[in-house]
Wavefront OBJ file of the C-alpha trace (Angstrom):
o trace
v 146.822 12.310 19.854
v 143.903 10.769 21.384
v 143.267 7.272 22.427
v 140.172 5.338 23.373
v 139.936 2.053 25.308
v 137.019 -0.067 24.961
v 136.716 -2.401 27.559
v 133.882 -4.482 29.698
v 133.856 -6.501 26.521
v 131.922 -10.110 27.522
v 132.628 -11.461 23.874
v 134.432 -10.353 21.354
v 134.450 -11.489 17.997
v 137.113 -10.630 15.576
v 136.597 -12.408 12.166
v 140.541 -12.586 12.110
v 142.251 -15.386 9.792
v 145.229 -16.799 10.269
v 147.336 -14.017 7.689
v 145.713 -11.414 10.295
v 147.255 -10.157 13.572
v 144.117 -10.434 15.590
v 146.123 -9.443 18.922
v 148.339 -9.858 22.010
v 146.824 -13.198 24.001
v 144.182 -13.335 21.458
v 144.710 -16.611 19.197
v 143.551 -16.235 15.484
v 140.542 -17.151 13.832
v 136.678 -16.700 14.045
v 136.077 -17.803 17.872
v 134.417 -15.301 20.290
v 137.077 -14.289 22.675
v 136.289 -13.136 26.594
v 136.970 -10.879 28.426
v 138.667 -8.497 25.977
v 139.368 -4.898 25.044
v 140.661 -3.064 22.544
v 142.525 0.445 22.167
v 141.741 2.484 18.725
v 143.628 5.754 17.885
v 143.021 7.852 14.332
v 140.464 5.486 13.455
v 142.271 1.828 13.511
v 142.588 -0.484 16.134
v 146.371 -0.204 17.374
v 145.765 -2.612 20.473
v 143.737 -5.733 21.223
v 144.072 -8.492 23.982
v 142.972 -9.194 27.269
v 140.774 -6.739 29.314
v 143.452 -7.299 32.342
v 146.321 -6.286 29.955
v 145.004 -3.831 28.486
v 147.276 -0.293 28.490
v 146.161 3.274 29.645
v 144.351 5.476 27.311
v 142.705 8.978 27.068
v 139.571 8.023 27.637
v 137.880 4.411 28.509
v 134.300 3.318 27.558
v 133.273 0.142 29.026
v 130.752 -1.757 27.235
v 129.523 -3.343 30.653
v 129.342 -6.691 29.101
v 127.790 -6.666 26.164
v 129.379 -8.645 22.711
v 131.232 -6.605 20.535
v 131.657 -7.505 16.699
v 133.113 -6.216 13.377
v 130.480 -3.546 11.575
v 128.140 -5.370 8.475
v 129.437 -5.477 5.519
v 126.010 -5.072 2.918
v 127.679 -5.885 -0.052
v 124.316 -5.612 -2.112
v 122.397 -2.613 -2.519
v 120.301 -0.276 -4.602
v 119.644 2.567 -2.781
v 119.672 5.100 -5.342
v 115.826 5.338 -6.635
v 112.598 7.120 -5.593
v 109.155 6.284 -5.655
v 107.275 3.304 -3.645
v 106.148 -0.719 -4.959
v 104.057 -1.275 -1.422
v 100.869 -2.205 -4.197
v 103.471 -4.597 -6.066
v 104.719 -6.028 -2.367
v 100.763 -6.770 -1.642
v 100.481 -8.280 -4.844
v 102.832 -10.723 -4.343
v 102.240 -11.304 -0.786
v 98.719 -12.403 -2.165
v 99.930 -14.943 -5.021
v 101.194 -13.139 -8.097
v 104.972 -14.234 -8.742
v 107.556 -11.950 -8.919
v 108.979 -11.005 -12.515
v 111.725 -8.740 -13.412
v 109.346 -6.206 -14.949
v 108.865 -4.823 -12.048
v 111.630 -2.581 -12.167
v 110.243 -0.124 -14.663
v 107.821 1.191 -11.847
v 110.862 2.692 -9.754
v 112.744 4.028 -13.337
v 110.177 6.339 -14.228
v 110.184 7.613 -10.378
v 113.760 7.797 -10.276
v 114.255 9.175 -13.983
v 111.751 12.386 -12.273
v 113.652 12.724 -8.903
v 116.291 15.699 -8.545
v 119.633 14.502 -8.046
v 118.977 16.097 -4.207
v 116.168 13.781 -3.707
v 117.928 10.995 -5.308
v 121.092 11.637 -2.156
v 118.577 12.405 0.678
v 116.714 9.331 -0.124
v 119.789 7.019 -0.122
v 121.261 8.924 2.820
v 118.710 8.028 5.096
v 118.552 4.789 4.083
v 122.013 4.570 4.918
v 121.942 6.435 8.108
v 118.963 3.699 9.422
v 121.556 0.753 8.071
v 124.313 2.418 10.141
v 121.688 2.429 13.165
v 121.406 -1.267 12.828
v 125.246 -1.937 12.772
v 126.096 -1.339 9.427
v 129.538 0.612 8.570
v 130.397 -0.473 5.071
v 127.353 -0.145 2.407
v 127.908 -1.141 -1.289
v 125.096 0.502 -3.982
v 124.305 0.617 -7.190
v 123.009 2.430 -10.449
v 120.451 0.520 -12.347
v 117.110 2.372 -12.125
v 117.709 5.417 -14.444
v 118.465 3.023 -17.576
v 119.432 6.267 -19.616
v 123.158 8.172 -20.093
v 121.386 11.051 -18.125
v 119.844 8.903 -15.324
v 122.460 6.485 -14.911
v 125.672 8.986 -14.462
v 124.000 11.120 -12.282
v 122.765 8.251 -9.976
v 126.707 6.500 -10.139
v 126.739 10.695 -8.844
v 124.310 10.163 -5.880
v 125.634 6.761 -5.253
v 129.235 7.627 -4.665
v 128.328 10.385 -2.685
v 126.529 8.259 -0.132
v 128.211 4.087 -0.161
v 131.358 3.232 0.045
v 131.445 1.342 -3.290
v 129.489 2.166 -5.996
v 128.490 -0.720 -8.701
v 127.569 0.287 -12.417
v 124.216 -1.620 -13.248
v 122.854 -0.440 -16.317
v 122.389 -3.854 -17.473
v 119.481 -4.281 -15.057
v 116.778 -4.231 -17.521
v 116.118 -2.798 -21.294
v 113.611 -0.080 -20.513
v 110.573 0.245 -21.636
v 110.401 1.149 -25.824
v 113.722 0.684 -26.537
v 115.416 -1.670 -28.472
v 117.490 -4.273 -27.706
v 120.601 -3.790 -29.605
v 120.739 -0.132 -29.005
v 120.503 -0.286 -25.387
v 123.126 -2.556 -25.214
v 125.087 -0.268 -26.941
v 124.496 2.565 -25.237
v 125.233 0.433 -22.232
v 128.649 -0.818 -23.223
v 129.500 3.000 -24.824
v 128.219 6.145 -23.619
v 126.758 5.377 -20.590
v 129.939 2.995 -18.920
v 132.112 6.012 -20.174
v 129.877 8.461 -18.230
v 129.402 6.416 -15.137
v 132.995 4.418 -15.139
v 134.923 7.888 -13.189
v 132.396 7.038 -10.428
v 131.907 3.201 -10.025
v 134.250 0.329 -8.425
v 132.838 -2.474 -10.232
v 130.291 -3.484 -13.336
v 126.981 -5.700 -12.957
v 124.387 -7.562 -15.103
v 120.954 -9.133 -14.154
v 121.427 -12.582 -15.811
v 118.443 -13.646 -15.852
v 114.911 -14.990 -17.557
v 113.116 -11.455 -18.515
v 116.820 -9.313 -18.326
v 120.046 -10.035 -19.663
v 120.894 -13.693 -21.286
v 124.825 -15.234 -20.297
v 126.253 -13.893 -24.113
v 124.291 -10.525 -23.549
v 126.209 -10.216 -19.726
v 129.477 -11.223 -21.081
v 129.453 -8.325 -23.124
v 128.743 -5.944 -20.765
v 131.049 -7.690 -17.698
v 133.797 -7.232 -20.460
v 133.305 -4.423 -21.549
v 133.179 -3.325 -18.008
v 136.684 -4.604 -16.524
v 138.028 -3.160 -20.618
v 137.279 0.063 -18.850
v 138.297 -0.789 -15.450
v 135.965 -1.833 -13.534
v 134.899 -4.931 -11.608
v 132.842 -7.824 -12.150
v 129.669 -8.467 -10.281
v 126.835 -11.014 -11.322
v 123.359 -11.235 -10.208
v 122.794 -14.911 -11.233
v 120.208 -17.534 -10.610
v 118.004 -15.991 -8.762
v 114.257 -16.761 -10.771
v 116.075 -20.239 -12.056
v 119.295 -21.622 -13.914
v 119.892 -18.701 -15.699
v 123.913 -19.730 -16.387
v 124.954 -15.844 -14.263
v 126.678 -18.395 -11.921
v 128.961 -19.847 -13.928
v 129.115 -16.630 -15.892
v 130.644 -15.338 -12.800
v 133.225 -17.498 -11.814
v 134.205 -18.009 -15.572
v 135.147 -14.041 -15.586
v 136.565 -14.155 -11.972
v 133.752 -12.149 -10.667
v 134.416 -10.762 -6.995
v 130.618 -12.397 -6.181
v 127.885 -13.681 -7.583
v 124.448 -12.677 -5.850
v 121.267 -14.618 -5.363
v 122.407 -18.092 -6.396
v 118.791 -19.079 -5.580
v 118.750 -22.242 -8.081
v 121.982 -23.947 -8.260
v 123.062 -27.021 -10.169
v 125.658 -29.621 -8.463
v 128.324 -28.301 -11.207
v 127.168 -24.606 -10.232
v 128.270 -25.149 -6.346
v 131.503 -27.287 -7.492
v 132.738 -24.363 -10.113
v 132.462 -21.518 -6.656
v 133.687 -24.154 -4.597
v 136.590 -24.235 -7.176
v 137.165 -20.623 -7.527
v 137.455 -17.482 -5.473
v 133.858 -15.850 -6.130
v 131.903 -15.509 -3.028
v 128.211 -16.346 -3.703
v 126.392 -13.665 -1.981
v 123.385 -14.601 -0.321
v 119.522 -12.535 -0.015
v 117.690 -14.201 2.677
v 115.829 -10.957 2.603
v 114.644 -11.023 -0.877
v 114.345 -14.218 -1.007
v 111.321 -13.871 1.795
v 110.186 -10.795 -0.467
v 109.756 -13.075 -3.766
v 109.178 -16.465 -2.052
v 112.030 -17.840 -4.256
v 113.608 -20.678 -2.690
v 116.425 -20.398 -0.441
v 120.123 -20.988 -1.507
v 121.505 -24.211 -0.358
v 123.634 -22.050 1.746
v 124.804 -25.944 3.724
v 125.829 -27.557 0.527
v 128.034 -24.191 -0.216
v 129.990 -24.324 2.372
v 130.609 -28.572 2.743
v 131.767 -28.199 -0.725
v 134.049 -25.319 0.322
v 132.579 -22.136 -1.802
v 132.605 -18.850 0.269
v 129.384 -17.083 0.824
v 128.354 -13.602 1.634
v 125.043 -12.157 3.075
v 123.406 -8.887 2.302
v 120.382 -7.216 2.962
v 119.811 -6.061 -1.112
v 117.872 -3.581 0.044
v 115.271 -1.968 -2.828
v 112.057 -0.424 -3.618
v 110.202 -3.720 -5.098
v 111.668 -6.976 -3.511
v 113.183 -6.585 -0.189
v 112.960 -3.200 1.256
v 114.832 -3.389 4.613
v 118.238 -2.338 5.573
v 119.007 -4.566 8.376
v 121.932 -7.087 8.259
v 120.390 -8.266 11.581
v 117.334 -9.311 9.875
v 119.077 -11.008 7.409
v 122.132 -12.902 10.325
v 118.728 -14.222 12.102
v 116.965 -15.609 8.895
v 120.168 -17.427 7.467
v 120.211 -19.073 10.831
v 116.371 -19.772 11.587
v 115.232 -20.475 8.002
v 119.050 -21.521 5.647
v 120.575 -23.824 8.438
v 123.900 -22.042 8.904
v 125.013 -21.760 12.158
v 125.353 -18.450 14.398
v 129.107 -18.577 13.543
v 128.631 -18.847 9.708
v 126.137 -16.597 9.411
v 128.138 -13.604 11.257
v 131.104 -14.398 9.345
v 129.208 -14.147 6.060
v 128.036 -10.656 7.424
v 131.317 -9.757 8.192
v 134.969 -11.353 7.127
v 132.279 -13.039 3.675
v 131.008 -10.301 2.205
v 134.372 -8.327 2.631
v 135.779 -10.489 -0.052
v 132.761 -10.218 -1.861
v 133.522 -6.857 -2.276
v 137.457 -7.134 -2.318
v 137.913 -5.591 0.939
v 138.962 -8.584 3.156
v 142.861 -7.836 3.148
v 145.225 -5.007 3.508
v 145.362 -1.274 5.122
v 141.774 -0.793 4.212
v 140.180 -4.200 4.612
v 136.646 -4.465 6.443
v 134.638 -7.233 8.250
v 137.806 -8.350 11.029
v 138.926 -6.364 14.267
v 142.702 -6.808 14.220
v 145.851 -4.350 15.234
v 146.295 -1.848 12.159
v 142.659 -2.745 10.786
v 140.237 -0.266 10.948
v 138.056 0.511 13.971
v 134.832 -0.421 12.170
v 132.894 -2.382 15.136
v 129.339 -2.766 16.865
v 128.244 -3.534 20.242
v 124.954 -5.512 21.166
v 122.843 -5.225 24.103
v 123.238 -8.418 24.797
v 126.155 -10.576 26.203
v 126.667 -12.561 22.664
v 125.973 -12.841 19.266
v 123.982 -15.791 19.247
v 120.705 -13.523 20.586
v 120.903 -12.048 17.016
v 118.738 -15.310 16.191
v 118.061 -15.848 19.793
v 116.163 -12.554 19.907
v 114.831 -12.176 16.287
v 113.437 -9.174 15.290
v 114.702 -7.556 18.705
v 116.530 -3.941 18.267
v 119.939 -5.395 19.473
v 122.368 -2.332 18.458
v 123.863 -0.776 21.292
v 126.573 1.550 19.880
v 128.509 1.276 16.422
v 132.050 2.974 15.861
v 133.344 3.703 12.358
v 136.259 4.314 11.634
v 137.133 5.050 15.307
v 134.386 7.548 15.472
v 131.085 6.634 17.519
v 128.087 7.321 14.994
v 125.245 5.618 17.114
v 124.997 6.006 20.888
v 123.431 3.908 22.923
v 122.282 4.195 26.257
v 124.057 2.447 29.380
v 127.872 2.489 27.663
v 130.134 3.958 30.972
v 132.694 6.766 29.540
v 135.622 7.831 31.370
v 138.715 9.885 31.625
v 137.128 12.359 28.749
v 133.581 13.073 26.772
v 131.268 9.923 26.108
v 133.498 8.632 22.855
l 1 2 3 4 5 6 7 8 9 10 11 12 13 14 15 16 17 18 19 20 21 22 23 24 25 26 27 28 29 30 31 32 33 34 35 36 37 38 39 40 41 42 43 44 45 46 47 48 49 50 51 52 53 54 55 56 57 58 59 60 61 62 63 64 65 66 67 68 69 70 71 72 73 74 75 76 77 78 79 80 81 82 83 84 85 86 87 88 89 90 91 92 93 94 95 96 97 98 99 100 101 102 103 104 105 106 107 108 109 110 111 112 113 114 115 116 117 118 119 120 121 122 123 124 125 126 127 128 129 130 131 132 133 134 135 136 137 138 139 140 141 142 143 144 145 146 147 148 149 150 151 152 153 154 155 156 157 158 159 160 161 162 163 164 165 166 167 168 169 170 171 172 173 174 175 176 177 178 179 180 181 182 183 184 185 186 187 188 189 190 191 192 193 194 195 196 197 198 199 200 201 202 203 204 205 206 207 208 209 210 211 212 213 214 215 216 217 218 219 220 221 222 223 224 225 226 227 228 229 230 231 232 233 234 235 236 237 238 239 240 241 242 243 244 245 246 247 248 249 250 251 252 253 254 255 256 257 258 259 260 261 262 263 264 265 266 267 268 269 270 271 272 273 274 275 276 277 278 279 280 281 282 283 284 285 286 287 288 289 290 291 292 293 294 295 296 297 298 299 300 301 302 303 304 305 306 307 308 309 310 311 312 313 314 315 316 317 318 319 320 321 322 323 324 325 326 327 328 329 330 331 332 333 334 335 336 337 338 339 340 341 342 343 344 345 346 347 348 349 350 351 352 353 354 355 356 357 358 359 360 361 362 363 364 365 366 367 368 369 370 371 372 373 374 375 376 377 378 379 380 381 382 383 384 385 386 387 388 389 390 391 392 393 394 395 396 397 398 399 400 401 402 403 404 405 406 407 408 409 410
């Protein structure tokens, strides 16, 4: 039985709620805490308090005052494709608006990719997320768009994330009708996928799926299982938000254009309206009204929704600085939507395997900065900041200048 202390902690922030035990000394809620250190054995935290208080372990690492916060949560995802849109990206960069089209550029790449390209490709795409903080990763299916394509992506995908999101309503490829590919979307292809998905998704939207033409594949969906998700709103008022919280949806992503009775129906229910600050840059959509979300009380998420065509990055951090420099949420908010938000977005924010909080019995799932608080992630944009991550108790990026004691460098 080994146990590690982690101590020299300047701030600590825990994302804990008041139903949480966020530790001894350590009040509850979202403040950053001083001071602190915590004790993690077989991957969960099993101490947390004061750095003074703080018991004897096997071996100590001290973080030699640096901020130390819960791992990102990227909620939104689509990792599993191959093939490159840098000509679309230039494109639009030089006027032409973005369209949903688009998509059928990476499906014919990704329908040619071996399944072992498909996982190496998402794999390191995951691997430079973790580098950046990252230690819970959501993906989806969505750019096969046939039975043969689309099961062996939900494949790659569950292989690779830690939920895996069944998106075949993403588009209706190229020469093939309507009807039918509903059909095959709602039939053969959620039977073949379902065994390896956590939730179901539709691109409501101008150019993809209409509300009726979701509805039937969101029902069909939870009929077999499965989860709601809605991408909703982002090109204009497509009716995917409402959609959303009409079904119960976990989240609703995008939520670029927004109605007043769009933000009071979230603000009424318990779908978290994921936000893309990312994409959003990408497609020079406007930005959510991520202020008037959260006066009128609706929860919000971030994510990276990192993809081939409209926002190829995989760093939360990037996404925590823009929400603060460019959406008017505070350093606080944004963190929180990074964290403790997008955990309910994805059902994860309570019980044994809950993400996004550091508290006693939670899982050690945590980052440290090089810096001595979280507020240089929009103090320093664009500035490496990752120090160290842990996940799941087990250090998967070491940085330099973290002091290890009483054992090997944890």
């Amino acid at each position: 039985m080994t146990t590690e202390l982690i101590t020299g902690i300047r701030e600590l922030t825990t994302q804990a709620g008041e139903s949480d035990s966020a530790g001894a000394g350590l009040p509850a809620g979202p403040g950053r805490r001083t001071d602190a250190a915590l004790l993690v054995e077989h991957g969960r935290i099993v101490w947390l308090g004061p750095a003074a208080e703080a018991p004897v372990a096997d071996t100590r690492t001290d973080v030699g005052g640096r901020a130390v916060l819960p791992g990102w949560v990227d909620t939104h995802t689509h990792l599993i494709f191959a093939g490159d849109r840098a000509a679309e990206f230039e494109a639009r960069m030089a006027g032409q608006r973005y369209a949903a089209g688009g998509i059928n550029t990476t499906v014919a790449a990704t329908r040619a990719a071996t399944q072992e390209q498909l996982v190496a490709g998402a794999a390191r795409l995951r691997r430079e997320a973790e580098a950046q903080g990252t230690t819970f990763l959501e993906t989806k299916t969505g750019y096969g768009l046939d039975l043969a394509s689309e099961e062996r992506s939900a494949r790659a995908a569950a292989s690779v994330a830690d939920v895996v999101t069944f998106l075949g309503a993403h588009l209706v490829p190229a020469g093939m009708d309507r009807r039918a590919y509903l059909d095959l979307v709602t039939g053969p292809m959620l039977a073949a996928v379902a065994p390896h998905a956590d939730y179901i998704d539709a691109f409501c939207e101008v150019g993809a799926f209409d509300v009726e033409e979701s509805r039937e594949v969101l029902l069909a969906g939870r009929a077999a299982g499965l989860g709601v998700r809605v991408h909703g709103n982002q090109l204009g008022f497509s009716g995917g938000v409402r959609l959303a919280v009409e079904l119960g949806a976990a989240s609703v992503d995008h939520c670029n254009h927004l109605e007043e009775r769009d933000i009071e129906a979230l603000a009424g229910s318990a779908t978290v309206a994921t936000l893309l600050p990312a994409c959003d840059l990408s497609t020079r959509e406007p930005f959510p009204p991520a202020r008037r979300l959260l006066v009128a009380g609706a929860r919000i998420a971030l994510a990276t929704n990192c993809n081939p065509g409209t926002s190829y990055t995989t760093s939360m951090p990037f996404c925590v600085a823009t929400a603060v420099l460019q959406m008017g949420l505070t350093i606080e908010e944004a963190v929180w939507a990074a964290t403790r938000g997008a955990a309910a977005a994805i059902g994860r924010e309570h019980g044994a395997d809950a993400v996004g909080s550091l508290r006693v019995g939670g899982w050690a799932d945590l980052q440290v900065l090089d810096a001595p608080s979280v507020a240089h992630l929009a103090y320093r944009p664009g500035v490496p900041l990752t120090a160290a991550v842990w996940r799941r108790g087990v250090r998967s990026r070491r940085g330099g200048g973290l002091d290890a004691s009483g054992g090997p460098d944890a």
